[in-house]
N, C-alpha and C positions, 0 to 999 in steps of 0.2 A: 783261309784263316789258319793260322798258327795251332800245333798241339792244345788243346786244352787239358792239361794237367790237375784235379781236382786233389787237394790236400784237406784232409777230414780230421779233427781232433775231437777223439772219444772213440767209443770200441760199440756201443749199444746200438736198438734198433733205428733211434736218429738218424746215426750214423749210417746206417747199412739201406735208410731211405734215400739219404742222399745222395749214394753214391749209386744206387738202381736209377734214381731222376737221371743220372750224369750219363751212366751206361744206355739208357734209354733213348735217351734225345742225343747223345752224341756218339754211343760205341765205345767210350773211353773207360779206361780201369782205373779206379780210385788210390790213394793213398791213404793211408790210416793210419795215425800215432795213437798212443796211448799207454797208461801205467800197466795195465795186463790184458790179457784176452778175454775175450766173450762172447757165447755162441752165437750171436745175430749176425757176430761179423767174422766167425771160425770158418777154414774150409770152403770161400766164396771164388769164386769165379770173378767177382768184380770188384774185390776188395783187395791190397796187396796191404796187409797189417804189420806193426811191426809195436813189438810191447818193449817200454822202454820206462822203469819201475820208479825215477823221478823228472820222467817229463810234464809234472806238472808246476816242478819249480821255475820261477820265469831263465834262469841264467841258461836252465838245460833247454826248455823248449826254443830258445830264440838260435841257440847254437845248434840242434836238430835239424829245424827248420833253414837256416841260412847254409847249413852243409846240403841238404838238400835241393835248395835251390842251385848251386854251384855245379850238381849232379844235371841238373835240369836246366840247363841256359838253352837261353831261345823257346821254355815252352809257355805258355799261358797260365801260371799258377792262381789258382783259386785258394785261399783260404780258408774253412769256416768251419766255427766251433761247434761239437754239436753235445754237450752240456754248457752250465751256466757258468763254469767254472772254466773252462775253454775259452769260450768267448770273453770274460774277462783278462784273461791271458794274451791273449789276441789284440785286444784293444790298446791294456796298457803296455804292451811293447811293441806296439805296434812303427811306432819308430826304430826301433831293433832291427828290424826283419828287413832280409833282401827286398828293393825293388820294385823288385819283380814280383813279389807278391800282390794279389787280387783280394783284399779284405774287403768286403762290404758291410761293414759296420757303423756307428754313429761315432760321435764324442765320448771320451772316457768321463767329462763331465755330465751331461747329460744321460748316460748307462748309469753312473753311481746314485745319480735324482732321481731318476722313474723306477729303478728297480727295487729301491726299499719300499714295500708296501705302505708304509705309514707316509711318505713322499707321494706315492700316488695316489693316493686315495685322496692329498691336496688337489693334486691337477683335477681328481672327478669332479670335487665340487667347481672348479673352474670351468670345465669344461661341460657342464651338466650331465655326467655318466653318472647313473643309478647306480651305489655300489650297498653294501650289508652295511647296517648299522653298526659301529665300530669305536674299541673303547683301545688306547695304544700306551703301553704300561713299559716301566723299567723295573730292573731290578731294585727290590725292597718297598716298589708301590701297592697302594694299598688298590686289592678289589672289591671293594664294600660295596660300591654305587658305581657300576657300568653303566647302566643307562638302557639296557634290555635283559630278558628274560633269559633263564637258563631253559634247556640245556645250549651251550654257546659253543662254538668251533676256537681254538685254538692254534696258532703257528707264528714260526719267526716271522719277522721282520725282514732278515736277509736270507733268501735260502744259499746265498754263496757261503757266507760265515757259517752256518748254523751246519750243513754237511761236514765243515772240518774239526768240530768236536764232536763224533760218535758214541755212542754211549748206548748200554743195555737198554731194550725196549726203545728206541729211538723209532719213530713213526714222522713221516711228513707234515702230516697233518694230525690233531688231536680233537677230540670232542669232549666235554665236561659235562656231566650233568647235576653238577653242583659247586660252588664255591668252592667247598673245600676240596675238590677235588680239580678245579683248577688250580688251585692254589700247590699243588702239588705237583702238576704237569708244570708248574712255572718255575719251580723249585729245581725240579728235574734238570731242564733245559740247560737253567744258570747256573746249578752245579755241572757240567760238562765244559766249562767255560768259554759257553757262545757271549759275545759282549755288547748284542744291538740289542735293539724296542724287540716286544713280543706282542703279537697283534690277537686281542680279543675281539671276539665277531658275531651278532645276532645267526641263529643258525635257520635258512631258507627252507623252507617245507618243498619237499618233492627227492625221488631216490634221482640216479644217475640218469635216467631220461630225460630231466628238467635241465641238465648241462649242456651247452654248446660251447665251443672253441670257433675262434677267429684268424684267420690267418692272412698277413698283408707284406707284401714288398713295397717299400718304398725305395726309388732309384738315388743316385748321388746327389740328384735336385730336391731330395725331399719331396718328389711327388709319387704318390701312390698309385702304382700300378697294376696293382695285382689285390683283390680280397676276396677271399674264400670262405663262407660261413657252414661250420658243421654242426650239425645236430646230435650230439653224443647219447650214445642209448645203453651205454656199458663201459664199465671205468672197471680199473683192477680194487682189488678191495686188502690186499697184502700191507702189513704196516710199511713198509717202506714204498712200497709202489704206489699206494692210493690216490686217486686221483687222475692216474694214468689212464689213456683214451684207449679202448680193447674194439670199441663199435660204432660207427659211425656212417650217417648218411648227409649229405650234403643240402641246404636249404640256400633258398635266397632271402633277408631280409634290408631291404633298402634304407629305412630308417632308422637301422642300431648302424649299419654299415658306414652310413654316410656320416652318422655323430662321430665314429672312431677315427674316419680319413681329416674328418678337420683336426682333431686333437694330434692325430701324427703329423700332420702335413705342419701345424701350426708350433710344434715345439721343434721342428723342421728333422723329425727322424731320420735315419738314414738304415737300410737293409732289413732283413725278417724280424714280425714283429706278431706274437703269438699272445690272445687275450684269452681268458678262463670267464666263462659268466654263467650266470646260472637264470634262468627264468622263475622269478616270483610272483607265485599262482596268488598271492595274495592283494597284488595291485596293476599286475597285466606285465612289471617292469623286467629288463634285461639288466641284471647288476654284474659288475665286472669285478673280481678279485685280484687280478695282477693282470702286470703286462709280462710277457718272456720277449728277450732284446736276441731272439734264435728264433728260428723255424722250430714246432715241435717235437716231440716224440713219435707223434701221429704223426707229419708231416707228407705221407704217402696218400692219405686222403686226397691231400689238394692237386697232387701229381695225377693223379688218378682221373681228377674231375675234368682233366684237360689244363691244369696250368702250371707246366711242368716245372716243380723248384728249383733245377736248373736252368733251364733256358728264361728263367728271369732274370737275372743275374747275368748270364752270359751277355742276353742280349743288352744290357745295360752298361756294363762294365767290361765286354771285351769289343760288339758288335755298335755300342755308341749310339744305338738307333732310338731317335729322340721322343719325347712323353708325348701322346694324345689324349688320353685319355683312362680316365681308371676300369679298370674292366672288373666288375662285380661277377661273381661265378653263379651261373644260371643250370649248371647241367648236374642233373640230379645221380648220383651215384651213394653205394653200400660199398665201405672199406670194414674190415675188421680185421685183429687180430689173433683172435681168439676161434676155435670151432663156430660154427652156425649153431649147433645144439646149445654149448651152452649161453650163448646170444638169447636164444627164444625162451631161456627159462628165466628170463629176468625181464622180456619187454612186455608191452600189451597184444591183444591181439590183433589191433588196428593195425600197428608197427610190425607185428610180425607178419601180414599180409604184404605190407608195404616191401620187405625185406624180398620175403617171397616170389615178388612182382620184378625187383631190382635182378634178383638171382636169372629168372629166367629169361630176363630181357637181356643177360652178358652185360650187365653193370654193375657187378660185384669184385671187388677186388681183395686180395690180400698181401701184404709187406714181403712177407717172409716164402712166399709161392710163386716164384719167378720161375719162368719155366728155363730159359736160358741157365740160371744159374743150379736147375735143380739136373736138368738134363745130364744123363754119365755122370753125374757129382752123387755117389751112395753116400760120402760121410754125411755132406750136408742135407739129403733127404733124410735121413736116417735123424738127424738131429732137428728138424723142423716138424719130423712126427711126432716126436717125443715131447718135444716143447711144448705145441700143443695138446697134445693128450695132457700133460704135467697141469693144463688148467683147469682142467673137468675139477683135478682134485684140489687144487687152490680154491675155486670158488665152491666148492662144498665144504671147506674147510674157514675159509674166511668171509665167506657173503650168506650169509641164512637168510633169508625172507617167510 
């Protein structure tokens, strides 16, 4: 087989999963672009980074990218973005780019339809996915009469739009617990001059335990090869970070799994496809908030669990070895992010046995604790202690319980 060359757009921990999957399963050292540096991917042994302060405009990244490939004839280039903002990038110039490049992504039409939240939240009711009760508003509409109760969650419509006007107090996600104080989170928004829907939402009873992530590869044929279901037992709680996966153990469930392979398989996706859902103790249901058209942030979960986010890809797009069958992940594994202490001081005690149990049987893993890349590398040990330790004092600062 031919070099495989993996090309990674983004700088963050995404990023620095995928390129340990690549290093992992094939030995290979990654490529990185991006507007600046940052520490998940400073100082790595398997990351070769290069900050480049408007490659996120398309004219620069397609000229980057096609210089590079010129650099690199005859090797196996991989593509993949790893924010939302990348993979958009990716896609619509995807005609632009040498060749030689290896994109496993969908349609730029189909990325622009599933990715507005208020667009998929159509497919759920088609496709019978339980998602939150949901009220989908513009600028200047009125919120008198939502149709559920406060307090309600709040958030754009696009998260690709809505990141390019930044603005004071800017948070991912938002929470109201009154009209008028949505109505002022709405205000907000639309004075920064984001220009899509803003999606109002019944808010699901339960802390960040109640949340799972889904993770699936579908190959060129739109068949689904790969699903990975985690069980998120700690999210970051920082206004910009929220919602972010810090803990996770890995489950099987058969019946949410198989509802999501037909809706991907049948609007015929194409490469990593990352779902947000939360379990609603109030009717047994699995509701789904968004789809992500990328592997996630967590994405080292499912590497972990045995299904390595490289070698699905390769073996589909470079090694051509054809669909049998969709393999459901059965093997139970602990990823985190974050310390084990402060893990335990937010799960139950059931779960922290469970963790407990994962730890001593050698199924516990972590992103950022490679031991290849920590080995003889002081700056990067040195900055992966600190990082850690820097979260003790995040979530005593940002997560009160």
């Amino acid at each position: 087989m031919e070099k495989i060359t993996p090309v990674l757009l983004g700088a963050d921990l995404n990023c620095y999963n995928v390129a340990r999957a690549f290093h992992e399963e094939y030995g290979v050292i990654s490529h990185a672009f991006g507007r600046y540096p940052i520490g998940a991917t400073m100082n790595s042994k398997i990351i070769k980074f290069t900050a480049i302060p408007d490659f996120d405009t398309p004219d620069r990244m397609v000229e980057v990218l096609n210089a590079f490939a010129k650099e690199h004839k005859g090797e196996k280039l991989i593509v993949m973005g790893c924010t939302d903002d990348y993979v958009a990038l990716i896609i619509t110039n995807k005609d632009r780019l040498d060749p030689a490049y290896i994109a496993p992504y969908t349609t730029k039409e189909l990325i622009d339809e599933i990715t507005l939240k208020e667009h998929f939240y159509e497919y759920c009711e088609k496709y019978n996915i339980p998602y939150p009760k949901t009220k989908v508003v513009g600028k200047g509409d009125s919120i008198d009469d939502i149709g559920f109760d406060y307090p309600i969650i709040v958030k754009p419509s696009s998260s690709v739009l809505y990141w390019k006007h930044e603005f004071e107090g800017m948070k991912k996600v938002y929470r109201a617990k009154t009209k008028e104080e949505a109505q002022r989170i709405i205000d907000e928004i639309y004075a920064s001059g984001y220009p899509d829907k803003i999606i109002l939402q019944d808010t699901i009873p339960g802390n960040d335990n109640s949340m799972y992530v889904l993770t699936s590869y579908s190959d060129k044929d739109a068949n689904v090869r790969m699903m990975c279901l985690g069980h998120v037992l700690l999210e970051e709680h920082t206004p910009k970070g929220l919602g972010n996966h810090c803990a996770i153990i890995t489950e099987r469930n058969d019946e949410l799994m198989q509802k999501m392979k037909k809706f991907l398989e049948e609007i015929h996706f194409v490469g990593y496809s990352n779902f947000d859902i939360k379990y609603d103790s109030r009717d047994g249901s699995y509701r789904a908030f968004e789809i992500n058209v990328r592997q996630g942030r967590s994405n080292y979960y499912v590497t972990a669990s045995g299904n390595n986010i490289a070698r699905n890809v390769v073996e589909d797009r470079i090694e051509n070895k054809p669909f049998t069958e969709t393999h459901y992940n059965s093997n139970e594994i602990y990823w985190r992010y974050v310390p084990d202490k402060v893990v335990y001081n937010y799960i139950t005690e059931e779960q922290k046995a469970k963790v407990k149990s994962l730890i001593k049987a050698k199924k516990a893993y972590s992103s950022m604790r490679y031991k290849f890349d920590l080995k003889g590398n002081l700056k990067r040990l040195a900055f992966v202690t600190i990082h850690e330790h820097n979260h003790i004092k995040k979530f005593k600062t940002y997560y009160k319980v």
